[in-house]
N, C-alpha and C positions, 0 to 999 in steps of 0.2 A: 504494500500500500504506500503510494506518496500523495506527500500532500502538500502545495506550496501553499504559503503564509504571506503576509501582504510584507515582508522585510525581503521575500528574496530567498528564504530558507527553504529546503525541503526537509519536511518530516519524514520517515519512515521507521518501520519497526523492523524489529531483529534480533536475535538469539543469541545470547554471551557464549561465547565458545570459548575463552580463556582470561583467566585476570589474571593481570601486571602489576608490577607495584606500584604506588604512588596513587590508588585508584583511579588504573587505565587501564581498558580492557579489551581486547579480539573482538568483534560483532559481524553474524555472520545476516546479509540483510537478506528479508523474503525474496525468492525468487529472484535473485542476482546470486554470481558467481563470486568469489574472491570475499577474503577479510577485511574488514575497516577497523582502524582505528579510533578507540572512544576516549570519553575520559566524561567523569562527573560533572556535573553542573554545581553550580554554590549552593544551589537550595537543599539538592540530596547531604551533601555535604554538611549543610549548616543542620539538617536533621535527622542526620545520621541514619539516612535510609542503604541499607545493605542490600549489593548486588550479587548474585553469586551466578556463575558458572549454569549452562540452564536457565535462566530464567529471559522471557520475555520484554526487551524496555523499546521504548518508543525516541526514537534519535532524532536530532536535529542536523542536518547535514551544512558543512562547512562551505561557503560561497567559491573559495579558490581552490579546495582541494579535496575529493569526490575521496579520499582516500581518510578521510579524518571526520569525525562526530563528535557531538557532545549529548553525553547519554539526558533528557529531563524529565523521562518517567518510566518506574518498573511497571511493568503490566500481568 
């Protein structure tokens, strides 16, 4: 699923396929090929919402670089 936002961003969801340190993590996106790289948003962050390996979050995709996300909600 994508979805554009009136900034320019795409949304899509996707599948944590491995966590990194520093919480950043592998995301493998529905129906596309290859890994992205993620990383938490300030809000998970500031409340201490945990991601794990498996689960479902909904990303916000990077304008210059189709290769990088910021994860801003587990699903």
């Amino acid at each position: 699923m994508v979805k554009n936002t009136g900034k320019g961003k795409e949304i899509k969801i996707g599948t944590v396929i491995e966590a990194l340190p520093n919480a950043t993590f592998r995301v493998q996106i529905e129906g596309e090929e290859g890994l992205v790289f993620a990383y938490l948003s300030g809000k998970m962050k500031m409340y201490r919402i945990k991601v794990l390996v498996g689960d479902n979050v909904k990303m916000e995709m990077d304008d210059y670089d189709a290769a990088k996300g910021r994860i801003i909600q587990r699903l």
